[in-house]
N, C-alpha and C positions, 0 to 999 in steps of 0.2 A: 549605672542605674538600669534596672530591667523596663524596656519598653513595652507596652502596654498597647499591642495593633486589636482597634476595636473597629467593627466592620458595622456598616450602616449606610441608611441609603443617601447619595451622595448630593450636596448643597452646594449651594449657588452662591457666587460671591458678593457679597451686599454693594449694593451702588454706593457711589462716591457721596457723600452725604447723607445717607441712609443710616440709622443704627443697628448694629448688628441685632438679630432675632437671638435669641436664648430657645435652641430647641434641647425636646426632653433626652434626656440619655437613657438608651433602649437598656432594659436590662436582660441578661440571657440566662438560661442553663449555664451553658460553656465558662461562664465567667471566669477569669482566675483570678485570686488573691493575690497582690503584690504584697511584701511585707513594707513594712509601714515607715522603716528608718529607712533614710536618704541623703548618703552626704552631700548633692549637689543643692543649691538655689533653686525655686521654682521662679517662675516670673508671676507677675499681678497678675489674677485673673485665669492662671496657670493649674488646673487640679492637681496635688500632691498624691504620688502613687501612697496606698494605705490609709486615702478620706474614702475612698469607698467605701470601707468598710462602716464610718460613721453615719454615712447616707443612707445606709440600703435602708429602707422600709421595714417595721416590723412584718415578719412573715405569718404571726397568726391576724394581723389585717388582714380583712375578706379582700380588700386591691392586690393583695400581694400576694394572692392564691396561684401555684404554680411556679411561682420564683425562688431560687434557692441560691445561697451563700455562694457557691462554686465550688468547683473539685478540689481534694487536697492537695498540696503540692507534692508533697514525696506518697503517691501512690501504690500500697502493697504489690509488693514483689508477686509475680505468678506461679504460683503452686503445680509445678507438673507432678505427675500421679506419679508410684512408686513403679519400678520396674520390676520386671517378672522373678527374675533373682531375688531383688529387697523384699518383695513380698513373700516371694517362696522364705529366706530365711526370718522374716519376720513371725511369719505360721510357724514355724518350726519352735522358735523359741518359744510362745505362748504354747505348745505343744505338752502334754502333762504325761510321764514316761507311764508307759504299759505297766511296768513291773516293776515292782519294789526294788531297792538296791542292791538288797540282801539275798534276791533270786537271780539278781546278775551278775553280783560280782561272786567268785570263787571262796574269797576267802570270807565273805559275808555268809555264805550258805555252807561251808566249812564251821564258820560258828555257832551257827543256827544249828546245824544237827550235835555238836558236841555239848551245846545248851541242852538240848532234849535229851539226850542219852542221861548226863550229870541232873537232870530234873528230876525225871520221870523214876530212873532206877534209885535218885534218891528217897524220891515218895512210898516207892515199891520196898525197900528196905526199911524207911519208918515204919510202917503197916505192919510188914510181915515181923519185925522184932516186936512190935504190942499186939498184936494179934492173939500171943497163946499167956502172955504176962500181964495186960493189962483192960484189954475190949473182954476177952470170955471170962474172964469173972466179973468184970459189968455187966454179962450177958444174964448171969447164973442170976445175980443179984435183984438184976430188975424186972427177968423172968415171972415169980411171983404175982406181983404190979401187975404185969403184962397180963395175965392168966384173967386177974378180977377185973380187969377194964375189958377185956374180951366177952366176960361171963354175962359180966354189965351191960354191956351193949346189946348181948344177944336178947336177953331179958326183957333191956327195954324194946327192941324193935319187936318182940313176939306178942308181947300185952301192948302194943300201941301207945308208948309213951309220947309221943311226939304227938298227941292230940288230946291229952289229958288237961289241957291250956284251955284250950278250945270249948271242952264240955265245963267245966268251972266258970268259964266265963259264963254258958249259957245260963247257968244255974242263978250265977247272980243276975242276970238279967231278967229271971222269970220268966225266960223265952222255952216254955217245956216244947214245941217243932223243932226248932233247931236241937235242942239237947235230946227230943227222944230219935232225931235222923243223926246224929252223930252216934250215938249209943248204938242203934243199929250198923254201922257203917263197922264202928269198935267192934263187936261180938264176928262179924264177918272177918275181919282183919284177923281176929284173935284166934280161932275156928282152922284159917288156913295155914296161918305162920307155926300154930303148933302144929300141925300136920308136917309141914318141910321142917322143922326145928326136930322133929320127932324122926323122921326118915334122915335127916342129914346126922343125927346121932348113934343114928342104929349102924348105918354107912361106916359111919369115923369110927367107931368102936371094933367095927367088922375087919374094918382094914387095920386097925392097929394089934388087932391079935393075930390076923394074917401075920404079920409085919413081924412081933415079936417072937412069932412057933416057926415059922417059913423062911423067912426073909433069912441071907445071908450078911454077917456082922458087917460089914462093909454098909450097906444097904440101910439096916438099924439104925446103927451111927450115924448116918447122912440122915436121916428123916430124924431122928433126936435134934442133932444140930439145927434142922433148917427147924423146926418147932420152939427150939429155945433161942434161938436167933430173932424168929419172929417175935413172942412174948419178950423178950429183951427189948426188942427198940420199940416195941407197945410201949413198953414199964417205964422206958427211959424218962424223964423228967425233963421239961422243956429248958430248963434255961440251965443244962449240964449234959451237952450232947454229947452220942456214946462216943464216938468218932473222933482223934484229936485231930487238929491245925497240921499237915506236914509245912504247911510255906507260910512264912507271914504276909500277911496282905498287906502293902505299902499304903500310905494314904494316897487316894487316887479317886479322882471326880471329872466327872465330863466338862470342860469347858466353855464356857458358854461365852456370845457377846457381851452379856449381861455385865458379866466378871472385867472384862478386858478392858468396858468404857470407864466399868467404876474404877479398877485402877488407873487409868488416866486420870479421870476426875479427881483422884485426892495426890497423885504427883503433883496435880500443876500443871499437866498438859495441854490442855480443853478450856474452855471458859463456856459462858453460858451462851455466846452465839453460836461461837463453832466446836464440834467434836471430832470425832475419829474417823477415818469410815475403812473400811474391808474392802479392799481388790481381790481379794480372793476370798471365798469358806476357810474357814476354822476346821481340820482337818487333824487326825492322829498323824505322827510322824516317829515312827520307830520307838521309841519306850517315851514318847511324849507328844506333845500338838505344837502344831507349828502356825504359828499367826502371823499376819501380816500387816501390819496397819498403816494409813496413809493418815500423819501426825496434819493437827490444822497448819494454814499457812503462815509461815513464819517460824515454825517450830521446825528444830534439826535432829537429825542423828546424834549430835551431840547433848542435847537438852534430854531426850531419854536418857541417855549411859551417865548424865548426873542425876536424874532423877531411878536407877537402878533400884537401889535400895526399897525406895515407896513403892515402885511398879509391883516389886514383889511382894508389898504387905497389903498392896492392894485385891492382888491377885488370891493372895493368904498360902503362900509359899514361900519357901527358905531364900535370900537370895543365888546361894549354888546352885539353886534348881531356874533360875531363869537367864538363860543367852541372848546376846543380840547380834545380829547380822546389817550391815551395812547396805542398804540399796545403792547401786551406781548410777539408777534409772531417774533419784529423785533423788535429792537431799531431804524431804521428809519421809522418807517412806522408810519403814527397822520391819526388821524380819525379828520374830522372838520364836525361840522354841525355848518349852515349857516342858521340863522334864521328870516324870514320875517319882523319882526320888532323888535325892545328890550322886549324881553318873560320878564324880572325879572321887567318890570314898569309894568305889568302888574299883579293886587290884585290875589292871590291865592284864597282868598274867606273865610268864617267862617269857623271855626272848624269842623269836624263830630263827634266831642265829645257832641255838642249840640242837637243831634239825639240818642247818644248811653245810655243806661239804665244802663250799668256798663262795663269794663274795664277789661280784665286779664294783672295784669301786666307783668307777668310772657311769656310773649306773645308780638310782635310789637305789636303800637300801631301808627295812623296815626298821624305826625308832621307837615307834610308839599308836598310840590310839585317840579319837579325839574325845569330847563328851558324849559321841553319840553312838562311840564304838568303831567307829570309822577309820581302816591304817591310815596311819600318818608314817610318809615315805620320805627321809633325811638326803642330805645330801651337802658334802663338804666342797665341792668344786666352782674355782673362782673366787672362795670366801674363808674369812677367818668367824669364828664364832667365840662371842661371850656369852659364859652361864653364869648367873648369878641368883642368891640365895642365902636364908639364914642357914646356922648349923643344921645339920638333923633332918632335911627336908628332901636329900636323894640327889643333894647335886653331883657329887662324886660316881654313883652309881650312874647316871642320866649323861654326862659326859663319859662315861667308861665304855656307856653300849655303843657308842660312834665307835671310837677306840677298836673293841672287839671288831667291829663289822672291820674296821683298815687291818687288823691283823689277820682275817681269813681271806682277802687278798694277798698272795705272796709278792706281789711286786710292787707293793704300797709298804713306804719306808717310815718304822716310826720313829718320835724321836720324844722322852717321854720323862717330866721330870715332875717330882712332889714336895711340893712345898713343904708339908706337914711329917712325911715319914711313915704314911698309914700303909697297911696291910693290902690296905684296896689295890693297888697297882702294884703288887711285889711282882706278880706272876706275869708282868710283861718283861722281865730276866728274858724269858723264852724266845723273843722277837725283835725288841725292841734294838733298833740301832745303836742310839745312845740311849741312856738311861740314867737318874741318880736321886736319890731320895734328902729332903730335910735339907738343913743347910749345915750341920755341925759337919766338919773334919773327924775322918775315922780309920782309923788304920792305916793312917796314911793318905787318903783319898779323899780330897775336899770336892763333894760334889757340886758345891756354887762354880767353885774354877773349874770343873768339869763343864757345866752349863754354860757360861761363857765361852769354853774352849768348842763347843760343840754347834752355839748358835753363830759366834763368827766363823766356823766352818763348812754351814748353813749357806751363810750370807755370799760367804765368795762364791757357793755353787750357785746361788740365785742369778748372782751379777753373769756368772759362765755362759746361765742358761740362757740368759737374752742374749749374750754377744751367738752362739751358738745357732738358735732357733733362727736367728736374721741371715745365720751363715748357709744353712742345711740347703738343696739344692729342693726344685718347686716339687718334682716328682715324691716327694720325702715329708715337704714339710710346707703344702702349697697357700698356709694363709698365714703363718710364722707362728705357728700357737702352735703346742702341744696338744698330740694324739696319742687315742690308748696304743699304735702302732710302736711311735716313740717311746712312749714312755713305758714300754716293756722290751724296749730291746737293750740286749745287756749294754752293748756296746758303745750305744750313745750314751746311758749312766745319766738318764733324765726321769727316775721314775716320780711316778706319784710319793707326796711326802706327807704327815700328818704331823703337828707339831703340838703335844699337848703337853699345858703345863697346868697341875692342877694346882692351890690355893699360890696361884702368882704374887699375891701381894706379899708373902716370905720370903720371894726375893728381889720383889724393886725396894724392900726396907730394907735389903742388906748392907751394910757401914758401908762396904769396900765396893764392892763391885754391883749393886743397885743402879746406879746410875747408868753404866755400862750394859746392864742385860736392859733397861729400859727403850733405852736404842737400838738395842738392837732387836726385841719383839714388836716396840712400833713401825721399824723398817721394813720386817717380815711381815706383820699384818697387812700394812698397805702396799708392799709392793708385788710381795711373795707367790699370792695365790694365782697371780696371771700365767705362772709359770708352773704351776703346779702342788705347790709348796703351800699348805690351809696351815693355820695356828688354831689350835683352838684352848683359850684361858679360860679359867675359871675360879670365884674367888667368893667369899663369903666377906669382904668388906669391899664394894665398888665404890666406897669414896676418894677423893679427889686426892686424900694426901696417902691411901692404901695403893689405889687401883686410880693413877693420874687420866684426865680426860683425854690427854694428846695420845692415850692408847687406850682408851673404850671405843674411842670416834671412830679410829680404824677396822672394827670390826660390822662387817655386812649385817651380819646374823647376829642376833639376841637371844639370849632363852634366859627366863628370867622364872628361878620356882618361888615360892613364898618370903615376900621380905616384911620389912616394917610398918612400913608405909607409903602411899603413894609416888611420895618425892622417892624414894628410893627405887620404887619402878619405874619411874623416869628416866634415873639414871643407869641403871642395867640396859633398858627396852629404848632409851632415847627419846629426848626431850620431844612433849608432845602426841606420846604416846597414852597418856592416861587421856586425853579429850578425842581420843580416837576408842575410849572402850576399854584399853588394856591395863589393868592395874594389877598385881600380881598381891598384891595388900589386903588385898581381898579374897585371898585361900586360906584352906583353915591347917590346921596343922596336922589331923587325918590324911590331907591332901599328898602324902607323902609322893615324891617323883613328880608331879604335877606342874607344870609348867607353862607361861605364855611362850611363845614362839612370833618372833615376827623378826623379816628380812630372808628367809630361805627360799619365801616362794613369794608370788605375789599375795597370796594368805597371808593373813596373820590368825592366830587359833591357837585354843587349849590343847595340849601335848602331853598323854598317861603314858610315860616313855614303859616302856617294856622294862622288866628286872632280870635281872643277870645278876647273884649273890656270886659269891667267894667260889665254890665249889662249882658253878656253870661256869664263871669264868678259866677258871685254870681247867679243864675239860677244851674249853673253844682253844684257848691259848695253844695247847695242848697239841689240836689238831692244824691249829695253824704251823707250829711250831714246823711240823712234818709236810706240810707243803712247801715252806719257804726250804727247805731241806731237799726237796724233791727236785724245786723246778732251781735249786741253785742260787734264792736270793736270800740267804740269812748270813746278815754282814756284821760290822761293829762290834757293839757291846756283849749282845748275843751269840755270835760268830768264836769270842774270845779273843778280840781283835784291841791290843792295845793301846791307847790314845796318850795323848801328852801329861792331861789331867790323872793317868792312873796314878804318879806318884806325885803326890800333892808341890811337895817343897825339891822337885829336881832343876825348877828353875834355878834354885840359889849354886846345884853344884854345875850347872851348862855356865851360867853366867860369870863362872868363879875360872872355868875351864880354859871360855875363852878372852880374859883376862893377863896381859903379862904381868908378871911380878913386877916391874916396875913401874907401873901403868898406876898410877894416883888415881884421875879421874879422867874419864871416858864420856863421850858421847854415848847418848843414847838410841842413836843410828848409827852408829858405827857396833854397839853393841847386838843389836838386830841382825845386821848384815852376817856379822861373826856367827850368830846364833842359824841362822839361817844354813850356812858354810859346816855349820860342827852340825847339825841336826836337821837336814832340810825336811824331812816328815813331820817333823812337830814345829818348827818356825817357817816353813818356807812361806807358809800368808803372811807371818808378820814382815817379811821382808819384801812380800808385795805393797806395803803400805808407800805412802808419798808423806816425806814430808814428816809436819807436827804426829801424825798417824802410827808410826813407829815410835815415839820419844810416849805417847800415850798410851799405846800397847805393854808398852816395857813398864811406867808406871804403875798400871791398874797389876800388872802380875806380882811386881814388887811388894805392893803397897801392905797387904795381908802380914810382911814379915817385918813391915816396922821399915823400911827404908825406901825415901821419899829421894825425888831428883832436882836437882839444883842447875845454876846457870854455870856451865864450863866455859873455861876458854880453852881455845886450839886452835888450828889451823885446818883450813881447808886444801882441798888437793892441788888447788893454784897457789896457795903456800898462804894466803891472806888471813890473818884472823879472826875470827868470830866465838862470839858465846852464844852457845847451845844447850838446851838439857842435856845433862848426864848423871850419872852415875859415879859414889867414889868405893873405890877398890875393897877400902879398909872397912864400909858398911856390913860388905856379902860377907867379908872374911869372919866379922863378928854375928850374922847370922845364923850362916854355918858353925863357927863355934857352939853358940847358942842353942843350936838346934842339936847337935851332938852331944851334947852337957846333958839335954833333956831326954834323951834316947838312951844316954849312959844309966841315969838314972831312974829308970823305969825299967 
């Protein structure tokens, strides 16, 4: 229990048969409050810490003038002032930059004059094509007009019509002073103006026979032109100007607060106590205004981005035309920028990969644009990425332009497979490592069991690279991560890798080996990129039974273009993303390329990837093609370099090979090791395997030709017996058979 040392002046002990005195208890300033719960006993007569409080005296009683409750117990913390650094950086931030963006950055002021030149000189070309076809004979036309409103005017200013009002009035008024001082003023006015109407005639007449006896044609013609020039936009008729439109005027209106609170007021944000308020002015911001508003209390960053939609009909804009920005300073506070018309219908433009000579990957690389024109600078390092998207909407293209930037790196290894078989990605033949298109068997060449043969060939280089990195000595590799030093020198054989597989879900549905390429892009996703090794998927169904969650989750990076609906941006962009703003559901189908972007940076943001058609690409390819040629890195597929998977069904004659004739049935690690022994270029991973590992290697290559593995019995090398998976003889023999029948006959 807290004790309670109360100082006062000090008493005298009652004599022995005296009753004690009851004196007053002083009260102070200083007092302090005890709290009032006590788990010990008081004795009789004992005060309980926490009756004080019941006793003190009203304190607006005139007795109790001066006395006060006591100090609080936990007393505000003391406030030291900011230091000269925290203030200096605090100024800085409240700071408002000198100059626009677009006068600092290069490539903003690169836009800016290629805007005005495609302006200006397209203005300059509308003009001068109606100039001689459609303005001069408006000219001729309304000339005439022009002549008698001229003649008219002259007319009326020489006989004083502009007071002709004036004297009518007199008249009705019976007022003959005023009418006979007006009449006189009229006869004066009239007197002098035909004297200059009379001399300015004699003049113009003089000079235009000058003009027509003297003058040289040159001369003539300019003075005809600027007279019927003139009398033309005299003639012109007010509401059919001679002059057409070069530009259309966007709908576009100054902002007001006015605007800003009513949209508040019919979301739902506001109520009648409390409204908005502005930390800053309402300001233009590049092709639109940028507002700032401090939402009342209680309201979130979140409660605007559902209420999107009303802000914008409040505002009386589209919703494409209205952004919001997240304050970090306040959970109420949204940044809106209000943009002149829909920025995302409008083309970002071609690539500048089409300009560049080569690429560090290792380094952004430009992707695209934001809503506000702004580069947006990509970057695959450390991360795998998923793009997702209906048909039709540029995902294909918008994952290719990464692609292209890793191909004009020569020492960035791709590795590049298509679901669907499109034309889009033929032209990486030129570079690409491994490559294979669709999933049908053709020519012999099953590019599924290519893809398989190619990702677990992947996977052992990943496992290599961590035992290796750990191994390098510190002068080489001093924090065990890969450098661009590394991973360009031939010799270590650690380069940068980019792994794109486009409409993925073609083959995690594949019967046979779906399952198997599933594990093995989830293991690359998550584990790959530390090492250098980025995947990047992408698919037009991210559902759960296309595109399974235990491989969306692995990916860092999101890009999500136009889907169905919300829930479906959630599941591209990651749960939780729509109450953060980002709903890709909400793009129109104009919006072609157009994308959310979130996980690449600390941003999250709209993304007008740059376009790269058919023809840009195989041009870049083209020249990439020539640098991996140059500096010595075009390997694989590209290269001409044969792999296991080139001939689809030679498993059945390796496996038949090393097979004795009298060998019924076989293990299927014994069969590996063999395979391994007869072929170590194309089995020697599998014979790295431990274990169940082999005996499942051997099945999934099987499986495509109809023969499945069973429980053997044998003997082990200590002579003991066991059953194991294997393989029987007489399967392969009727494979091969089988497969030779169909070759005969064709």
């Amino acid at each position: 229990m807290t004790e309670l040392d109360v100082s006062g002046p000090p008493t005298e002990a009652p004599e022995e048969g005296e009753s004690a005195a009851v004196l007053p208890f002083p009260l102070t300033k200083d007092l302090v409050t005890v709290p009032a719960a006590s788990p010990e006993p008081s004795a009789e007569g004992e005060v309980k810490p926490g009756e004080w409080e019941a006793e003190l005296p009203d304190t607006e009683d005139p007795e109790a003038e001066g006395l006060a409750e006591g100090a609080d117990v936990d007393p505000p913390r003391e406030v030291y002032p900011p230091s000269i650094s925290e203030w200096m950086e605090g100024r800085d931030k409240a700071r408002q930059p000198v100059f626009p963006e677009w006068v600092k950055l290069p490539d903003q002021r690169k836009a800016v004059r290629k805007w005005a030149v495609r302006h200006y000189s397209a203005m300059l070309g509308y003009h001068a094509w109606r100039l001689p076809c459609i303005y001069t004979p408006k000219l001729l036309a309304y000339s005439p007009s022009g002549a008698w409103r001229w003649s008219s005017a002259v007319g009326k200013w020489v006989f004083d019509a502009e007071g002709r009002a004036l004297r009518l009035a007199s008249v009705l008024d019976e007022d003959a002073a005023t009418y006979l001082k007006l009449s006189r003023q009229r006869d004066a006015r009239v007197r002098l103006r035909s004297v200059i109407a009379t001399v300015a005639s004699a003049v113009s007449l003089t000079v235009a026979l000058l003009l027509w006896v003297m003058a040289p044609t040159w001369l003539l013609a300019l003075s005809i032109a600027a007279l019927a020039t003139g009398l033309g936009l005299s003639g012109a008729p007010a509401d059919q100007p001679l002059i057409d439109r070069a530009k259309v005027t966007f709908r576009k209106r100054k902002l007001s607060s006015d605007i800003v609170i009513r949209a508040h007021e019919v979301a739902k944000l506001t109520d009648k106590d409390q409204t908005i308020a502005f930390p800053r002015p309402i300001g233009r911001d590049g092709d639109g205004w940028r507002v700032v508003v401090d939402l009342p209390y209680g309201k979130t960053f979140e409660d605007s981005v559902k209420a999107h939609a009303r802000l914008a009909s409040g505002m009386d804009i589209a919703p494409t035309q209205l952004f919001m920005d997240k304050d970090e300073t306040s959970g109420r506070r949204v940044s809106y920028w209000i943009a002149d018309r829909d920025p995302l219908a409008v083309p970002s433009g071609k690539t500048p990969l089409l300009g560049a000579t080569r690429v560090d990957f290792w380094k952004p690389f430009p992707w695209g644009v934001d809503e506000r024109g702004n580069p947006v600078m990509a970057t695959m390092l450390w991360l795998s990425l998923l793009v997702g998207a209906v048909p039709r909407q540029g995902k294909t293209f918008s994952a290719r332009t990464i692609a292209l930037a890793a191909a004009l790196d020569p020492h960035v290894r791709l590795i590049v497979f298509d679901g669907k078989a499109s034309p889009d990605w033929r032209s990486f033949t030129k570079v690409a490592h491994r490559i294979g298109f669709g999933i049908v068997p053709r020519d012999g060449f099953d590019p599924v069991m290519h893809m398989v043969n190619a990702l677990m060939e992947l996977k052992a280089d990943v496992e290599d690279r961590y035992h290796r990195l750990s191994e390098l000595p510190l002068h080489i590799c001093p924090e065990g991560k890969l450098t661009p030093e590394i991973s360009r020198d031939k010799k270590l054989n650690m380069p940068l890798t980019l792994v794109v597989v486009d409409e993925v879900q073609e083959y995690l549905q594949h019967p046979t080996h779906g399952k198997t390429i599933l594990d093995l892009l989830v293991y690359l996703a998550r584990v790959a990129p530390a090492v250098g090794v980025s995947v990047m998927n992408s698919t037009q169904k991210p559902d759960d039974t296309a595109c399974p969650s235990v491989l969306r989750d692995q990916h860092q990076a999101r890009f999500s273009l136009r889907v169905g609906s919300w829930q479906v941006s959630d599941v591209v962009l990651g749960a939780g993303s729509y109450s953060e703003g980002l709903d890709a559901s909400k793009l129109l189908k104009s919006h072609k390329g157009v994308g959310l972007l979130k996980g690449m940076s600390d941003d999250s943001g709209i993304v007008r990837t740059y376009l790269a058609n058919g023809r840009d690409a195989d041009t870049i390819l083209t020249r990439a093609r020539a640098l991996r040629e140059a500096e010595g890195t075009l390997t694989g597929d590209a290269a001409g370099e044969q792999s296991a998977s080139r001939n689809a069904d030679a498993i059945l004659d390796d496996v038949a090979a090393v097979l004795g004739r009298s060998e019924e049935k076989v293990w299927s690690e014994t069969v590996v090791d063999r395979l391994a022994e007869y072929n170590g270029a194309v089995y020697g991973e599998w014979a790295e395997l431990e274990g169940r590992a082999k005996a499942d290697q051997l099945a999934a290559a099987l499986k495509p030709y109809g023969i499945t593995t069973g429980q053997v019995w044998g003997k082990t090398e200590s002579g003991k017996g066991a059953n194991r998976r294997g393989i029987e003889r007489q399967h392969i023999v009727d494979a091969v058979t089988q497969r030779n029948k169909k070759q005969g006959d064709s």
